[in-house]
Structures are given as C-alpha cells and as structure tokens.
PDB file of N, CA, C and O in Angstrom:
ATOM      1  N   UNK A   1      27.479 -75.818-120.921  1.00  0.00           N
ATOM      2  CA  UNK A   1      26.855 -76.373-119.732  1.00  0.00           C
ATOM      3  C   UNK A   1      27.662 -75.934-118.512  1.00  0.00           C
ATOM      4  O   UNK A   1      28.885 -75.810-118.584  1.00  0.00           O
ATOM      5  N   UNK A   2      26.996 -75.707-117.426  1.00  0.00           N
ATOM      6  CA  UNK A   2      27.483 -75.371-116.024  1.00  0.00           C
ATOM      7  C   UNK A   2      27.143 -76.390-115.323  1.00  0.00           C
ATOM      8  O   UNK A   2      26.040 -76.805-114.968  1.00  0.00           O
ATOM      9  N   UNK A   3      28.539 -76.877-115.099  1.00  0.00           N
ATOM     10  CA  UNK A   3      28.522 -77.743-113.893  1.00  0.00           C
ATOM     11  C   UNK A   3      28.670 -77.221-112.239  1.00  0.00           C
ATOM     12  O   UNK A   3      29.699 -76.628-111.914  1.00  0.00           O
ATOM     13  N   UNK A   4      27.594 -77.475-111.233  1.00  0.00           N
ATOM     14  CA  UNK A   4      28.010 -76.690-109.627  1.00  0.00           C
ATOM     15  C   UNK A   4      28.695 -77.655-108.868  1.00  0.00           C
ATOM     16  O   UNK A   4      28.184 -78.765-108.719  1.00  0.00           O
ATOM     17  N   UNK A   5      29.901 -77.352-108.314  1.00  0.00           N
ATOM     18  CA  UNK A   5      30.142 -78.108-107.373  1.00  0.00           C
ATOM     19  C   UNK A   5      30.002 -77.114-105.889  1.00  0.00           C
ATOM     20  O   UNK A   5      30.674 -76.087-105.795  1.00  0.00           O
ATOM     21  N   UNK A   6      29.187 -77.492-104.924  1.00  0.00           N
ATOM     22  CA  UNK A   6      28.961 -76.844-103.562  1.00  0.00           C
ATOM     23  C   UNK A   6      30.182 -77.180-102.658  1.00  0.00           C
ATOM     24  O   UNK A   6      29.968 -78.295-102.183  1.00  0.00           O
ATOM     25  N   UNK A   7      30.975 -76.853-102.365  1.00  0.00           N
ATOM     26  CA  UNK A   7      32.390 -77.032-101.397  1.00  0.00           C
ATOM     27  C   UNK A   7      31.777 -76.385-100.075  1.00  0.00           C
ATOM     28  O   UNK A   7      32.537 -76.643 -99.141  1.00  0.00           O
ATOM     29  N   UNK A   8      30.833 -75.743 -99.716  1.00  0.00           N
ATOM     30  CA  UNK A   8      30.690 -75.040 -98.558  1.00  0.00           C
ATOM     31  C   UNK A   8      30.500 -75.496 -97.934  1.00  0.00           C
ATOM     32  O   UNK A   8      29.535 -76.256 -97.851  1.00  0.00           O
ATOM     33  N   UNK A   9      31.801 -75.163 -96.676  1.00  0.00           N
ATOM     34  CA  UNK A   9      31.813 -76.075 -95.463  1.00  0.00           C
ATOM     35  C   UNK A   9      32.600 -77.147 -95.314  1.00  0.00           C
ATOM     36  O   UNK A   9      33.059 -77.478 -94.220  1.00  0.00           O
ATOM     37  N   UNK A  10      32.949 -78.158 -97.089  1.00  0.00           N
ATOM     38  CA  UNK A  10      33.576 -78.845 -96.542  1.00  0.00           C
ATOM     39  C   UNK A  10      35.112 -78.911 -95.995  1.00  0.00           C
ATOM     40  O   UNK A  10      35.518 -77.755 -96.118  1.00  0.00           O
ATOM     41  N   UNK A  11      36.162 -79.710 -95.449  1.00  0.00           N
ATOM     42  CA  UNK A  11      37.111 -79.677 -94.666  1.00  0.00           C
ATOM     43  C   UNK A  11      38.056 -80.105 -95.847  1.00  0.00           C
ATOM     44  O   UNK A  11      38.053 -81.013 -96.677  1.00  0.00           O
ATOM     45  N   UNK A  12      38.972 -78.898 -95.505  1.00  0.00           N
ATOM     46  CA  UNK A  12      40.429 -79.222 -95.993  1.00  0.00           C
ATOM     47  C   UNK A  12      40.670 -80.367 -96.397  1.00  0.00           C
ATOM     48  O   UNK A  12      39.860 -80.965 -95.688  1.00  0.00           O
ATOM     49  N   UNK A  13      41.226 -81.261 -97.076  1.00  0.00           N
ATOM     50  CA  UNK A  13      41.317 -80.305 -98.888  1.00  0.00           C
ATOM     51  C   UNK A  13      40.570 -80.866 -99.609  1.00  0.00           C
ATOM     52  O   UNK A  13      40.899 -81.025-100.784  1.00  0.00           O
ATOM     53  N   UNK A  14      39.529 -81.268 -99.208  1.00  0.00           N
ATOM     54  CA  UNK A  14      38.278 -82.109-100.256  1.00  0.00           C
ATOM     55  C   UNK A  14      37.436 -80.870-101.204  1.00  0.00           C
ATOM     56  O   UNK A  14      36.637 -81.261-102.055  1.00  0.00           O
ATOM     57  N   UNK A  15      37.672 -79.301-100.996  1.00  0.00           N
ATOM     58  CA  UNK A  15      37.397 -78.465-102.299  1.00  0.00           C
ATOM     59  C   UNK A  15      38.327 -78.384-103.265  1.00  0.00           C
ATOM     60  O   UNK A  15      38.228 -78.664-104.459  1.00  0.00           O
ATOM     61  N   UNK A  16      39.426 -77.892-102.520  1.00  0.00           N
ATOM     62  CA  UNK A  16      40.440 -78.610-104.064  1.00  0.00           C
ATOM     63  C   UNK A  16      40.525 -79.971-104.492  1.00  0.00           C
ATOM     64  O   UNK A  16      40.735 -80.081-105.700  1.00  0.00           O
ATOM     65  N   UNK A  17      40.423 -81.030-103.860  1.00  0.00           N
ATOM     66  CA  UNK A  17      40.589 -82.434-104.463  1.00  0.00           C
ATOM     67  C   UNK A  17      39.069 -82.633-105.274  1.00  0.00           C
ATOM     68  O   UNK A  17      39.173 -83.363-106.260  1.00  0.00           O
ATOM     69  N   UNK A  18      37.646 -82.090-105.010  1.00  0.00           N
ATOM     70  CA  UNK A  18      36.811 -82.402-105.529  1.00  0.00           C
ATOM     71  C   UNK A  18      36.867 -81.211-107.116  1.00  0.00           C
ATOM     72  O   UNK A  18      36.290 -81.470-108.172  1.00  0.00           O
ATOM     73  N   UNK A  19      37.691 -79.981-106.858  1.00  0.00           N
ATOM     74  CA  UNK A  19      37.562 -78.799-107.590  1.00  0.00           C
ATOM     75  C   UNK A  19      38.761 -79.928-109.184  1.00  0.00           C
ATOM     76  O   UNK A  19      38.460 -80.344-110.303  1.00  0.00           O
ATOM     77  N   UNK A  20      39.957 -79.966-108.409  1.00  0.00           N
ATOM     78  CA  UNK A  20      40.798 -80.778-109.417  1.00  0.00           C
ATOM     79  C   UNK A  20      40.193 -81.975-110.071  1.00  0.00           C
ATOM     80  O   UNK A  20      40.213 -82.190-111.283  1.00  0.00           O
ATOM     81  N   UNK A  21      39.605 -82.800-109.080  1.00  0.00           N
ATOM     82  CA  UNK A  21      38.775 -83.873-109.802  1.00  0.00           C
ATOM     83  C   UNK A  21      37.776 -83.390-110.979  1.00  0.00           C
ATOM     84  O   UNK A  21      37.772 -84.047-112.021  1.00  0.00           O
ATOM     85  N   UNK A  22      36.976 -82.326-110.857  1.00  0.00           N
ATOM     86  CA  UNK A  22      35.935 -82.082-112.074  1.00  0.00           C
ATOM     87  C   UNK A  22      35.949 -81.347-113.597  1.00  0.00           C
ATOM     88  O   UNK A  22      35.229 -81.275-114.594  1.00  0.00           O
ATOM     89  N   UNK A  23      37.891 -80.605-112.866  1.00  0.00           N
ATOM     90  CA  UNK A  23      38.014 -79.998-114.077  1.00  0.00           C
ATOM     91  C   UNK A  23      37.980 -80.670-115.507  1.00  0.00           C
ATOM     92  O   UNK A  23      37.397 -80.143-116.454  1.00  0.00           O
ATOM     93  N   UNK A  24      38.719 -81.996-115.601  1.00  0.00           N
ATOM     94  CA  UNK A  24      38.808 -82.657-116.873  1.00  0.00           C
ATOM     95  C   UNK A  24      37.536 -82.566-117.632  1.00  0.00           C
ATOM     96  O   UNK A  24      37.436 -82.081-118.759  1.00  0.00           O
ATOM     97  N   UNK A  25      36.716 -82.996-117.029  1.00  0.00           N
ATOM     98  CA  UNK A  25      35.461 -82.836-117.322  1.00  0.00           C
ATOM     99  C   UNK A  25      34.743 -81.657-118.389  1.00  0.00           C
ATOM    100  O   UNK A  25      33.806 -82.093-119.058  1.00  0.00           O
ATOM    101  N   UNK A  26      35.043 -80.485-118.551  1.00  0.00           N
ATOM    102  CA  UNK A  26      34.838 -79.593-118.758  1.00  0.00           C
ATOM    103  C   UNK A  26      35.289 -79.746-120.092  1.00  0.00           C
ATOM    104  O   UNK A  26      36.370 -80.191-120.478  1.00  0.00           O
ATOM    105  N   UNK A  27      33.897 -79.133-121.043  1.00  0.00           N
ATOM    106  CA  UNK A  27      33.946 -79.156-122.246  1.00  0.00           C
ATOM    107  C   UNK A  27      34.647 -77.604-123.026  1.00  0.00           C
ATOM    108  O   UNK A  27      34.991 -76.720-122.242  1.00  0.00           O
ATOM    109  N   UNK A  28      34.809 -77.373-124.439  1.00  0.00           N
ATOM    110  CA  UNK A  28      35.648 -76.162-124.386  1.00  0.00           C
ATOM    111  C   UNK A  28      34.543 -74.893-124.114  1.00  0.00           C
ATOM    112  O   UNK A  28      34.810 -73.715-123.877  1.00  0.00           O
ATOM    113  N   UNK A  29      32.969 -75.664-124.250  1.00  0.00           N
ATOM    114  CA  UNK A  29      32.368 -74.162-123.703  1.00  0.00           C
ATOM    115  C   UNK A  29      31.553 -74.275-122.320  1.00  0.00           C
ATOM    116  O   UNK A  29      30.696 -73.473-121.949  1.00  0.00           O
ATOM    117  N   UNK A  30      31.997 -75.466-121.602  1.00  0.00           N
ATOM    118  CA  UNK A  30      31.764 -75.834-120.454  1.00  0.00           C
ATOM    119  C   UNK A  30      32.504 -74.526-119.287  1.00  0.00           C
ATOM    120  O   UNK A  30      33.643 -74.091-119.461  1.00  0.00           O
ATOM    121  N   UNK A  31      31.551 -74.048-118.091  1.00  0.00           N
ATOM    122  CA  UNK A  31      32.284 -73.737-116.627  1.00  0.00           C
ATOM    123  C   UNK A  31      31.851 -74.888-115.747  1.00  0.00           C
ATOM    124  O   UNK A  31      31.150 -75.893-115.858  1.00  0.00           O
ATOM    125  N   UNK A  32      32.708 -74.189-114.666  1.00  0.00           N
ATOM    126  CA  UNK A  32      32.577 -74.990-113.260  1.00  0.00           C
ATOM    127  C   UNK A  32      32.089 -74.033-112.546  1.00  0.00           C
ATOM    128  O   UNK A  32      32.745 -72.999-112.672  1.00  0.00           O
ATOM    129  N   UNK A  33      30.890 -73.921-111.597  1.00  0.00           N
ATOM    130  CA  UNK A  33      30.386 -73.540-110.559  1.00  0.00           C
ATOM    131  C   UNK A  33      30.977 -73.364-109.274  1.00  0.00           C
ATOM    132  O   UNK A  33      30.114 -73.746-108.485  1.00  0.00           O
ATOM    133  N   UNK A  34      32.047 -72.968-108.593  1.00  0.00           N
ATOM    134  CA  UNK A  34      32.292 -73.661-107.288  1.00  0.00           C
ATOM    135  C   UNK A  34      32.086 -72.821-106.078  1.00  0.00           C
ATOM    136  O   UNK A  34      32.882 -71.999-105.624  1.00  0.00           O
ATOM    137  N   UNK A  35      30.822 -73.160-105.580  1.00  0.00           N
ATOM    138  CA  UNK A  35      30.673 -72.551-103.872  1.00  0.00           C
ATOM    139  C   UNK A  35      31.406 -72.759-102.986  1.00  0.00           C
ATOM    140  O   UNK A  35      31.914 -73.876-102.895  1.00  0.00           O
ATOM    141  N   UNK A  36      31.594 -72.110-102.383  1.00  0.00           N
ATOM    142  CA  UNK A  36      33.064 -71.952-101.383  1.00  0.00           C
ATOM    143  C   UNK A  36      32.423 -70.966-100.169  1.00  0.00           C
ATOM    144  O   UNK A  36      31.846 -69.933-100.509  1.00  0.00           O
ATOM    145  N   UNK A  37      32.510 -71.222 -99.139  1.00  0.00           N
ATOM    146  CA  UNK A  37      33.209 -70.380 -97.759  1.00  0.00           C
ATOM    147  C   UNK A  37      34.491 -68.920 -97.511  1.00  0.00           C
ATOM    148  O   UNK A  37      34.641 -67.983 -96.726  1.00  0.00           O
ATOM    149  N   UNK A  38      35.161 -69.471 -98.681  1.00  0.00           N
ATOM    150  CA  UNK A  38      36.241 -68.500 -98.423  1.00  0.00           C
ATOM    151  C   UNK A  38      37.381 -68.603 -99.890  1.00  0.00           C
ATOM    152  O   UNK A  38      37.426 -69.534-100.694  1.00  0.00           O
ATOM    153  N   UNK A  39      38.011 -67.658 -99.895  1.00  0.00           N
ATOM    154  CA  UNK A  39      38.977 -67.641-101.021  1.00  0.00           C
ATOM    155  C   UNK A  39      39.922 -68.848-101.387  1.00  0.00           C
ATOM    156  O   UNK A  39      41.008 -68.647-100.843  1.00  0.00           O
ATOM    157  N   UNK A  40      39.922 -70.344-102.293  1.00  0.00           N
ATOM    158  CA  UNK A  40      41.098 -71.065-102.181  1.00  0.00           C
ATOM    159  C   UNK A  40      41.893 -70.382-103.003  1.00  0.00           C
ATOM    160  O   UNK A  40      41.740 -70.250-104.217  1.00  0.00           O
ATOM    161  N   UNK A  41      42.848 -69.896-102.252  1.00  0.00           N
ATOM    162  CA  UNK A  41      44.101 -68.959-102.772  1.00  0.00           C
ATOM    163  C   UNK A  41      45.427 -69.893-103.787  1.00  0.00           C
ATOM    164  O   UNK A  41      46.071 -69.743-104.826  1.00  0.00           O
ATOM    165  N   UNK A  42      45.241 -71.037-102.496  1.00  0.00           N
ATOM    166  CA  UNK A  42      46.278 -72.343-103.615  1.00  0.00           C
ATOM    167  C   UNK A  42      45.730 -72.828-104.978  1.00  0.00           C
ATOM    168  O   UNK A  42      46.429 -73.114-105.950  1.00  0.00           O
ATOM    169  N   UNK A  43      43.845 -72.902-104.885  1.00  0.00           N
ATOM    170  CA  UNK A  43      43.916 -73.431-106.000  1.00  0.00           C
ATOM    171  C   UNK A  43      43.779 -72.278-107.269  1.00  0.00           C
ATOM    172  O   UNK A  43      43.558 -72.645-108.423  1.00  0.00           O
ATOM    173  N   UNK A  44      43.910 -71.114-106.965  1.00  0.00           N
ATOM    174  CA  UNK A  44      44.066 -70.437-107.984  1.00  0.00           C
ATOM    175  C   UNK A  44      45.474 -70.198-108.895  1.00  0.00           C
ATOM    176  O   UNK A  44      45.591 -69.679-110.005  1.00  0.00           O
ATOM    177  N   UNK A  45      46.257 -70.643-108.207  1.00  0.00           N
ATOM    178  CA  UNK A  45      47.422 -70.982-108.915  1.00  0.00           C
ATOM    179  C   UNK A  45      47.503 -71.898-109.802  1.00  0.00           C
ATOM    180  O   UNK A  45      47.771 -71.839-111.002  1.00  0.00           O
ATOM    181  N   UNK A  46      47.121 -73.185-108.775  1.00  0.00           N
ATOM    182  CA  UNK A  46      46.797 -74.289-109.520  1.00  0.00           C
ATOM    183  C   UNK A  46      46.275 -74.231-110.906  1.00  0.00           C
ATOM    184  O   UNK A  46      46.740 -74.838-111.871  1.00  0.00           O
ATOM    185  N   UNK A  47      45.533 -73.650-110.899  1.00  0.00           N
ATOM    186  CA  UNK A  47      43.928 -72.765-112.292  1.00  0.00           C
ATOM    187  C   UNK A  47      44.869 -72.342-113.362  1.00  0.00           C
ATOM    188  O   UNK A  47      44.932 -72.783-114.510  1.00  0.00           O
ATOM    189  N   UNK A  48      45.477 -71.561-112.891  1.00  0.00           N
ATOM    190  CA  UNK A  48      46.571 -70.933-113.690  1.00  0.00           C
ATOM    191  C   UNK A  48      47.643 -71.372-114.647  1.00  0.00           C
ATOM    192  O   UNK A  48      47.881 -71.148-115.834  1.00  0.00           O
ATOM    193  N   UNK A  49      48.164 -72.029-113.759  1.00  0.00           N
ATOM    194  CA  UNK A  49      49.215 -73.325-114.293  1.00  0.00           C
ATOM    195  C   UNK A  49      48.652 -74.119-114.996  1.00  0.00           C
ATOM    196  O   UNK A  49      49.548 -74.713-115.597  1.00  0.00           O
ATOM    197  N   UNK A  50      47.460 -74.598-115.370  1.00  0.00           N
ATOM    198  CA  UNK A  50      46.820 -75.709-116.170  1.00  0.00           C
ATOM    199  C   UNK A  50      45.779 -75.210-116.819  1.00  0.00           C
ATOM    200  O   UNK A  50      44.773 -75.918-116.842  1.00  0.00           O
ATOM    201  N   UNK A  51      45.745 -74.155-117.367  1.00  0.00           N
ATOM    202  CA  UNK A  51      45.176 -73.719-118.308  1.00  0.00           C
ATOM    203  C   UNK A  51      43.691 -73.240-117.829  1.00  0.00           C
ATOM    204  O   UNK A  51      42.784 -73.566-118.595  1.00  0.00           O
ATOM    205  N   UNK A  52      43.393 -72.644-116.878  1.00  0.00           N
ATOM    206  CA  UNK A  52      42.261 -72.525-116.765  1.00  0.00           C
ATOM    207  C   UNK A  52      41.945 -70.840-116.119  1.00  0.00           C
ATOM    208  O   UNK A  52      42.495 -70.329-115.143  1.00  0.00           O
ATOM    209  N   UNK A  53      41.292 -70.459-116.674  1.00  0.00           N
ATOM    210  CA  UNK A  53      40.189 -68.893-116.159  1.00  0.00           C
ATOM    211  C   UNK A  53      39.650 -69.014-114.803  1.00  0.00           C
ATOM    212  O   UNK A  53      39.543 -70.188-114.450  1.00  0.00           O
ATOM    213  N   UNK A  54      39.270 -68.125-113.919  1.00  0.00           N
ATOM    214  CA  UNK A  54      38.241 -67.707-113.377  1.00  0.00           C
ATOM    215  C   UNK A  54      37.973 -66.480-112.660  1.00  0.00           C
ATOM    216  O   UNK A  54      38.856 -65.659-112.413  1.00  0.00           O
ATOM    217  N   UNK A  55      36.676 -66.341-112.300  1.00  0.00           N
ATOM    218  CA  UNK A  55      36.082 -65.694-111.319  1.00  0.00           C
ATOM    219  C   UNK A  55      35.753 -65.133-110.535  1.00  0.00           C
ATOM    220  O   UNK A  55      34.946 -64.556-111.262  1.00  0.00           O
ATOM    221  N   UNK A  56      35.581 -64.673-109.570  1.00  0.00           N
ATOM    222  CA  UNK A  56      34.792 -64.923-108.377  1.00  0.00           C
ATOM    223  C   UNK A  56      34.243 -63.446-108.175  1.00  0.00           C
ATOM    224  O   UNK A  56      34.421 -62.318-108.633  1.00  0.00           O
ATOM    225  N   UNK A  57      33.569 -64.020-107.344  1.00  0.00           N
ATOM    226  CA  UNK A  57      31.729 -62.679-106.555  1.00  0.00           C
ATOM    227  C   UNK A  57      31.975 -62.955-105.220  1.00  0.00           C
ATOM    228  O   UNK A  57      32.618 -63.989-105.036  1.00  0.00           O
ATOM    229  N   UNK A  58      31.640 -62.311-104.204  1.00  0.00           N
ATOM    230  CA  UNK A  58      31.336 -62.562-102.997  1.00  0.00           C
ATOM    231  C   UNK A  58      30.126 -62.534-102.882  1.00  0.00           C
ATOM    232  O   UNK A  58      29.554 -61.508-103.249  1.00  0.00           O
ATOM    233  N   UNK A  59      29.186 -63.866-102.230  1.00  0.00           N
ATOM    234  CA  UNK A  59      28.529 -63.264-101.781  1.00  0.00           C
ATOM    235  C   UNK A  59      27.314 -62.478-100.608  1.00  0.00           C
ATOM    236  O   UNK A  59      28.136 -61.691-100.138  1.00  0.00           O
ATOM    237  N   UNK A  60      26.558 -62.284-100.161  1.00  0.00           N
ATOM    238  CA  UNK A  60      25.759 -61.531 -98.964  1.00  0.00           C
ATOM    239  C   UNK A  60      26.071 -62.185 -98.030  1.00  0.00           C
ATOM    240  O   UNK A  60      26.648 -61.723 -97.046  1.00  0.00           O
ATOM    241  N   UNK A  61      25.719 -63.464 -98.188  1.00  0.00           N
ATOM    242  CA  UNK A  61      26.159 -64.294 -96.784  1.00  0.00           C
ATOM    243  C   UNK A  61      28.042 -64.301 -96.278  1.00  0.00           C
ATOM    244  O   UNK A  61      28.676 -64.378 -95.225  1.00  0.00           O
ATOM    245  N   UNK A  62      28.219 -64.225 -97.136  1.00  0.00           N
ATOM    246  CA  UNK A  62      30.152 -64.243 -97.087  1.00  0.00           C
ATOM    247  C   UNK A  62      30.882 -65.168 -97.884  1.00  0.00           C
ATOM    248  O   UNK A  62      32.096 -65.195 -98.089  1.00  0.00           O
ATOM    249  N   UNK A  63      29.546 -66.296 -98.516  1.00  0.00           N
ATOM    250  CA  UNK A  63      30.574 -67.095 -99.136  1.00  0.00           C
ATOM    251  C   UNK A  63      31.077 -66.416-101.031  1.00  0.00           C
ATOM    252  O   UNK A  63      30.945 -65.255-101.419  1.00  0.00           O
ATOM    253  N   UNK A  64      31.556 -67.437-101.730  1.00  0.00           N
ATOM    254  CA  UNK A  64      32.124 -66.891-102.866  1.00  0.00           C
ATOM    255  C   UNK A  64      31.560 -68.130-103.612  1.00  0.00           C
ATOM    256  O   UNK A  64      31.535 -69.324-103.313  1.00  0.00           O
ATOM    257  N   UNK A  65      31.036 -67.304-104.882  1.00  0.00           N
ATOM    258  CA  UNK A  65      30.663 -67.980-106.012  1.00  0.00           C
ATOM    259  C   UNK A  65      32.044 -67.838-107.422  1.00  0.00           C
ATOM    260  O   UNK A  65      32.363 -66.817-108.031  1.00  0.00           O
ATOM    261  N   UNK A  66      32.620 -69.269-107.581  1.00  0.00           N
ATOM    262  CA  UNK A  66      34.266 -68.953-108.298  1.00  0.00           C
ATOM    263  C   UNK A  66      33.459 -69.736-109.585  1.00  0.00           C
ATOM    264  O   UNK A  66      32.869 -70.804-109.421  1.00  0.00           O
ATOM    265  N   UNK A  67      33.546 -68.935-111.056  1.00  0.00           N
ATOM    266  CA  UNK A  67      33.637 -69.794-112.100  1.00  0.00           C
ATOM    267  C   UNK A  67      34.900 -70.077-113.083  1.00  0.00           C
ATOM    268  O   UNK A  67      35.648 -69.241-113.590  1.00  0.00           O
ATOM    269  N   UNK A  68      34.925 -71.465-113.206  1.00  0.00           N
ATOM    270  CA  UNK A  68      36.240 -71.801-113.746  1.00  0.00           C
ATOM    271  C   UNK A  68      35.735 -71.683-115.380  1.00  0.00           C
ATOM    272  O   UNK A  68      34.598 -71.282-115.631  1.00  0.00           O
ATOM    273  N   UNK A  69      36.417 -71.960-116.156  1.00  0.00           N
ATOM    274  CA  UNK A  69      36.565 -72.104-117.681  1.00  0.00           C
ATOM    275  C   UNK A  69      38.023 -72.399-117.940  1.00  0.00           C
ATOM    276  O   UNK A  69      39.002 -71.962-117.335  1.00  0.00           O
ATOM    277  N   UNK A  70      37.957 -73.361-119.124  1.00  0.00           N
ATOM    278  CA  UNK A  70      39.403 -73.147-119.833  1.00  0.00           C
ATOM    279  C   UNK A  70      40.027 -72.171-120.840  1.00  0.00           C
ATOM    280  O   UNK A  70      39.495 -71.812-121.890  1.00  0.00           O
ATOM    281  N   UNK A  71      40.738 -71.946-120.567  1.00  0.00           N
ATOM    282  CA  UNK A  71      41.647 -70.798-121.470  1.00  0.00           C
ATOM    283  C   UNK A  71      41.317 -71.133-122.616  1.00  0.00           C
ATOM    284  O   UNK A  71      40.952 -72.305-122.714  1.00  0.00           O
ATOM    285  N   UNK A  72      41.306 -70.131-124.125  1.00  0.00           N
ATOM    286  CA  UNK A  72      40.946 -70.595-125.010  1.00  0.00           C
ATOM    287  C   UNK A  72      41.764 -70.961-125.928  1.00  0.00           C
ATOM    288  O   UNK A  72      41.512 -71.280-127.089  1.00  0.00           O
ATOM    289  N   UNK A  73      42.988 -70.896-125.258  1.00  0.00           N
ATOM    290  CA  UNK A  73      44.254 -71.931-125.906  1.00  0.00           C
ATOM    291  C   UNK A  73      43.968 -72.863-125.670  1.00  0.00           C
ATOM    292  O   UNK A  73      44.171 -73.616-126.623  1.00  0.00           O
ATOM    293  N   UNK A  74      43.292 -73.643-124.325  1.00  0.00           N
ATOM    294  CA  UNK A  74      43.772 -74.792-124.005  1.00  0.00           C
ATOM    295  C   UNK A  74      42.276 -75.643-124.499  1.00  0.00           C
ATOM    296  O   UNK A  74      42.132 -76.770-124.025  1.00  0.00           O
ATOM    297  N   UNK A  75      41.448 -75.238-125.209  1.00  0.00           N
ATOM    298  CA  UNK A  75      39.944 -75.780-125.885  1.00  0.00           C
ATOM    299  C   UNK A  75      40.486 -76.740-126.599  1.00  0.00           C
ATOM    300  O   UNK A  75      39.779 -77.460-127.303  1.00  0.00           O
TER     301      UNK A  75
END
C-alpha cells in the first residue's frame, strides 16, 4: 500500500515532523508518497539513519515526488 502525504507548501518543519510522524506506519511492503516543493536535504539523512530507502523525480511544475520504503533489513 502507498500511503501520500502532500507537504507542498507547507512551512518549516511540519514536512519533516508530518514525514517522521508517518513513517512507523509503514508496513514491510508499504511506501510513503511525499510531495514536496523542494529537496528536504535534512530529512534524507534522517531516512538513512533509521533504516529507510528513497527516491525522488522532479517534477514539471518544480516540485518533487520522494518515495520512502524500509530497508529490507529493517522489514
């Protein structure tokens, strides 16, 4: 299942606090959807450090479509 979360537009730091909030969530063949405005560069670290994959596309309009997944260690 794909879960979307739409972040576009919103204000510092409610895409990462809503992006961190949904990960638990995520089943081992579950992604996360996340529309974005622009690159979160911090939370890709974040992603990293806690076991998680992703993404990203740019797209036409400028924003970025990021899909998360968990590592398949961390299933």
């Amino acid at each position: 299942m794909q879960t979307v979360l739409d972040a576009r537009w919103l204000e510092c730091p409610e895409p990462l606090e809503q992006t961190l909030t949904a990960l638990p969530a995520l089943g081992p063949e579950d992604s996360l959807l996340l529309l974005i405005h622009r690159l979160p560069y911090p939370l890709f670290d974040l992603l990293r450090d806690a076991g998680y994959d992703y993404q990203y596309q740019q797209e036409a309009e400028g924003s970025f479509q990021i899909t998360i997944r968990r590592l398949p260690s961390q299933r």
